[in-house]
Structure formats: structure tokens, C-alpha cells
C-alpha positions as CSV (number, residue, x, y, z in Angstrom):
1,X,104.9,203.0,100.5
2,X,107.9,201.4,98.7
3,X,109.2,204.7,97.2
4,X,108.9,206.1,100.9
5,X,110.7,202.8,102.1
6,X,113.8,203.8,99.6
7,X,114.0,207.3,100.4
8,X,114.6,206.2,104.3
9,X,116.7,203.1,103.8
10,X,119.3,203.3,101.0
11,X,121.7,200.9,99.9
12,X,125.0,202.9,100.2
13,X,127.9,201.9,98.2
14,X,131.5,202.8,99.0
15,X,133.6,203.0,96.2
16,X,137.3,203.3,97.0
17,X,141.1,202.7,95.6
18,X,143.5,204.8,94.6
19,X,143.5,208.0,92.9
20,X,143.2,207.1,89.0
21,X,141.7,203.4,89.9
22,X,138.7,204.3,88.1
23,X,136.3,204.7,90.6
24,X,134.0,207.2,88.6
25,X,134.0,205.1,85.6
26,X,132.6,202.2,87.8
27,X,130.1,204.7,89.4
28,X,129.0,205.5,86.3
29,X,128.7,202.3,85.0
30,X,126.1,201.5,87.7
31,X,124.3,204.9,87.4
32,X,123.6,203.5,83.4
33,X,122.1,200.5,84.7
34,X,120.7,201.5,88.4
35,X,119.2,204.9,86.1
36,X,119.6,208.2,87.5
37,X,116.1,208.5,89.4
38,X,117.3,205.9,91.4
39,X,121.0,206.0,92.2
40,X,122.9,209.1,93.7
41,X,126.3,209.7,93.4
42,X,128.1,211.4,96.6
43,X,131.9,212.5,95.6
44,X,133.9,212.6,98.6
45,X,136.4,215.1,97.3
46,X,133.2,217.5,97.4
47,X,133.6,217.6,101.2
48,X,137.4,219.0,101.2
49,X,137.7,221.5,104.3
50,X,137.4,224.6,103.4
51,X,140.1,227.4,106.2
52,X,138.7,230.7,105.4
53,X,142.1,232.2,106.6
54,X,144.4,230.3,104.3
55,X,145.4,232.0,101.1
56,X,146.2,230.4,97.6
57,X,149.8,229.9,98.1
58,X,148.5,227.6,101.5
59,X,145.6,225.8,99.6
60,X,148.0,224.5,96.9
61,X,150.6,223.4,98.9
62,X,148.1,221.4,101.3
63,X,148.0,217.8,101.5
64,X,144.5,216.8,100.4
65,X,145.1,212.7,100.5
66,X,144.7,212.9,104.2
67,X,141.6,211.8,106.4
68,X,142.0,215.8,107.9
69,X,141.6,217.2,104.6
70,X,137.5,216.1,104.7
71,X,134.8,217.1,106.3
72,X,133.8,213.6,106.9
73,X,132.1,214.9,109.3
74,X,129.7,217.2,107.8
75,X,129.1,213.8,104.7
76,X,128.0,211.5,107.4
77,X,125.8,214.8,108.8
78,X,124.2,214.8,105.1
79,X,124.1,210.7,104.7
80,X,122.0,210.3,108.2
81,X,119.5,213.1,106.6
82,X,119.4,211.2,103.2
83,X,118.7,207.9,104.9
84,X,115.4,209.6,106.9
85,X,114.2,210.8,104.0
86,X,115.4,214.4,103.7
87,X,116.9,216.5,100.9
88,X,120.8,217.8,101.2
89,X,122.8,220.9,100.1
90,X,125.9,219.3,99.1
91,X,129.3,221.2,98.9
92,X,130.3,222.4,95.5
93,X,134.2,222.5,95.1
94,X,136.3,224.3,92.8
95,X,139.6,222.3,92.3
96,X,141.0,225.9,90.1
97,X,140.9,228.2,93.3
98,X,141.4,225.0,96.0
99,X,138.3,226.2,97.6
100,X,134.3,225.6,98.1
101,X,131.9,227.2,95.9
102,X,129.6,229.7,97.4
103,X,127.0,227.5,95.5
104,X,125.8,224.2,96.8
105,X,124.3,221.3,94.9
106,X,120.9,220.1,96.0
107,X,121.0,216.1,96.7
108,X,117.4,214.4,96.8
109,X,117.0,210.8,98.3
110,X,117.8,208.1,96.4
111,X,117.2,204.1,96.8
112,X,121.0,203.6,96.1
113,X,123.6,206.0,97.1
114,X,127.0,205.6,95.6
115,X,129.9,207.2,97.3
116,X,132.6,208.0,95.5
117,X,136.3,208.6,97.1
118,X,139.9,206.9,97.7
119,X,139.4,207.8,102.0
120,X,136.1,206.1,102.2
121,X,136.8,203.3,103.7
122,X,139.1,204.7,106.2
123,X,136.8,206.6,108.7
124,X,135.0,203.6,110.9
125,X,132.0,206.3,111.8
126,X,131.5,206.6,108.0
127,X,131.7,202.6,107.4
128,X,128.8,201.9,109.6
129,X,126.7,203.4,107.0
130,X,128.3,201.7,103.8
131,X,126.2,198.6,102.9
132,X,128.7,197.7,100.8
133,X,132.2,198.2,100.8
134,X,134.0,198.4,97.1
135,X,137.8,198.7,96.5
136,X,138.8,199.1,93.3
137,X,142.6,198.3,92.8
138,X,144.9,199.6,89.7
139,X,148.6,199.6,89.6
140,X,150.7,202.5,90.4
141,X,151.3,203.7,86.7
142,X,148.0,203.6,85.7
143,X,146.9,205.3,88.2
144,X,149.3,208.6,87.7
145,X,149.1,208.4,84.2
146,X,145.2,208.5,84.5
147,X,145.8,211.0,87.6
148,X,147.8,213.2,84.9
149,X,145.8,213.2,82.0
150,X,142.2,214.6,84.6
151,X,144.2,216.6,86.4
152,X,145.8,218.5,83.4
153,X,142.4,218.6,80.9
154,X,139.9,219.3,83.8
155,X,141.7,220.9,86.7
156,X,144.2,223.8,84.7
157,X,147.4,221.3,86.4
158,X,150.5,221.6,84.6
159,X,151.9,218.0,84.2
160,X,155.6,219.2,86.5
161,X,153.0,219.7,89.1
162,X,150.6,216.9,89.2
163,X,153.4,215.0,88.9
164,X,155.3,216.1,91.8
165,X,152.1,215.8,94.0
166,X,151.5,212.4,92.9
167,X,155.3,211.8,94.5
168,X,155.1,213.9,97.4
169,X,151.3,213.7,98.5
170,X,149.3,211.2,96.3
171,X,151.4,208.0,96.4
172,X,152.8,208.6,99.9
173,X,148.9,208.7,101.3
174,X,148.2,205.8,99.2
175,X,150.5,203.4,100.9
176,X,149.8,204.9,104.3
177,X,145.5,205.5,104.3
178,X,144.6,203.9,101.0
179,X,145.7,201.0,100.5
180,X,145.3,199.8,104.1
181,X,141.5,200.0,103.6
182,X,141.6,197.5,101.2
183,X,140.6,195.1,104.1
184,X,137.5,196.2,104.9
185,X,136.1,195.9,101.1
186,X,133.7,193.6,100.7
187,X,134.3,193.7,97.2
188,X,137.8,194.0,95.2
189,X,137.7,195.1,91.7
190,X,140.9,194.7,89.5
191,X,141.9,195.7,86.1
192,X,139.2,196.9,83.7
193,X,136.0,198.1,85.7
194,X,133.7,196.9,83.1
195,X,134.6,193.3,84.0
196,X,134.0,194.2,87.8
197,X,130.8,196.1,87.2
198,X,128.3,193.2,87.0
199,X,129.5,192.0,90.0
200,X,128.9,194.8,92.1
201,X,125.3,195.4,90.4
202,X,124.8,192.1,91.1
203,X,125.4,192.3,95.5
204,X,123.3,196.2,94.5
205,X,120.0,194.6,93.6
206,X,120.4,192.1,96.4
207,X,120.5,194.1,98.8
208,X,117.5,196.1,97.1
209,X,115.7,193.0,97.1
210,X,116.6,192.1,100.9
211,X,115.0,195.3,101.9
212,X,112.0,195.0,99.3
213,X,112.8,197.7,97.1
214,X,113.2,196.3,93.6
């Protein structure tokens, strides 16, 4: 009965901040202590739109620190099925070609679900299912020189190019979408993650306990 309970009534975490904030590290500071058979992590950037009729040129160029960029839509669509219970197929996205994989990911219900992106917070429809609301806050610096160093290991980037997004897209949508839904947090993280970890494990297993699932 209490495994059944958890499948149907997550805890979901929203994790926001700014690109390079460390979001993930916290996320996967609270997998290692929630344990992977009981927390799922939900990347927002997984949901990116996907215009079959755009070619590479268009993809690159696009502005993906935007609300529009995301299929918010289609994440709520696959949060309401996680919450009753159900298994997802979530969007796989390759950040080389700026486009979805033909390959999806297959998401079971968890009792904690921790979603991962710097929009989060922005969409109301999308905070009525956030438990609780994280913002994790780093300055601008660290967060391109974090943004730089991911972007050119992991995503191919050369470092003239992540670094004129970070000035034309990144840092513009920060101050505009970003930052703004700092007020809705329930819980502001600054500095080193590790220090803010506990306390947002801490508010996790309360609300676990509030709803009997330990």
C-alpha cells in the first residue's frame, strides 16, 4: 500500500537558477542520499521543442533560454501521468545536432521527483505541481565559466561560441525569466551546493513523512 501511495503522490522538487548555478550537482547530491529506487530526476532541457522544418543553420541560432523553447507542455502532460501511477517515455535530446532523439528514455514512478531546469519556476501551470520550490543562486562568472567548461567538454561548443551565447541569449534570459523566479522559491541555495544540500533533504523527507511515505 505505501509503495502504491508513492507511485501516485510524489514529492516534486523544482530545482532552478541560472545556467552554471549547479543545479545538477545538487540533484545529484540528493539522488546519493534519497537512492536512485526512490528519487527521479526530470531535466527540463530534455523537453526543448523540436520544428521538424528548421534546418541546422536555424537550430543553432535559436534562443533556447526562453519559456517558448520548451514543451512545458508535453512535461506537465508526463508529470500528471507520473503522479497517477503511470510510466513515461521521456524525450531524449541531442545538444550536437540541436534536435530530439528518435529514442526516448523510459521514466518509472518515483516517491520523489526532482526537476531539473533554470525555467522551472517560471510557468505557473507547472508550479502547481512543484512541492517544493528550490533556487539555487551563483554569480554571473561562475556561472559562464562553469557554462564554458560543460558546454565545450560535453556538447562539441567551441569556447568563441558559448561565449557569445552566454552574451547574447544566456545572460539576457537570465535577468529577464530567470532570475525573476527567484520569488517563488521556497528555498534559496547560495554558494557551494553541498552546504545547501542538507537543507533541502531536510524540507524532502518532511514532506515524505507528511504524506506517510518514509
Amino acid at each position: 500500500m505505501r509503495a502504491t501511495l508513492a507511485a501516485r503522490n510524489p514529492v516534486v522538487v523544482g530545482i532552478a537558477g541560472g545556467s552554471g548555478a549547479g543545479k545538477s550537482t545538487l540533484v545529484w547530491q540528493l539522488v546519493a542520499e534519497l537512492g536512485p529506487d526512490r528519487a527521479l530526476v526530470l531535466a527540463h532541457d530534455s523537453y526543448y521543442r523540436d520544428p521538424p522544418d528548421w534546418n541546422r543553420e536555424a537550430r543553432r541560432a535559436r534562443n533556447y533560454d526562453q519559456p517558448a523553447a520548451l514543451d512545458t507542455e508535453l512535461l506537465i502532460e508526463q508529470l500528471d501521468q507520473l503522479a497517477g501511477g503511470r510510466a513515461v517515455e521521456v524525450p531524449v535530446y541531442d545538444f550536437l545536432a540541436h534536435a530530439r532523439c528518435a529514442v526516448t528514455r523510459r521514466a518509472e514512478p518515483r516517491p520523489v521527483i526532482l526537476l531539473d531546469g533554470i525555467l522551472c519556476l517560471t510557468e505557473p501551470e507547472l508550479r502547481k505541481r512543484i512541492d517544493l520550490a528550490v533556487f539555487v543562486d551563483a554569480d554571473e562568472a561562475t556561472r559562464f565559466e562553469r557554462r564554458l567548461q560543460r558546454d565545450v567538454r560535453e556538447r562539441g561548443r567551441s569556447p568563441d561560441s558559448v561565449a557569445r551565447q552566454f552574451r547574447d541569449t544566456v545572460q539576457p534570459m537570465h535577468q529577464k525569466y530567470v532570475e525573476p523566479s527567484r520569488r517563488f522559491a521556497d528555498l534559496v541555495i547560495a554558494g557551494d551546493c553541498e552546504d545547501g544540500a542538507p537543507a533541502a533533504l531536510a524540507e524532502i523527507r518532511s514532506l515524505l513523512r507528511r504524506r506517510e511515505i518514509v
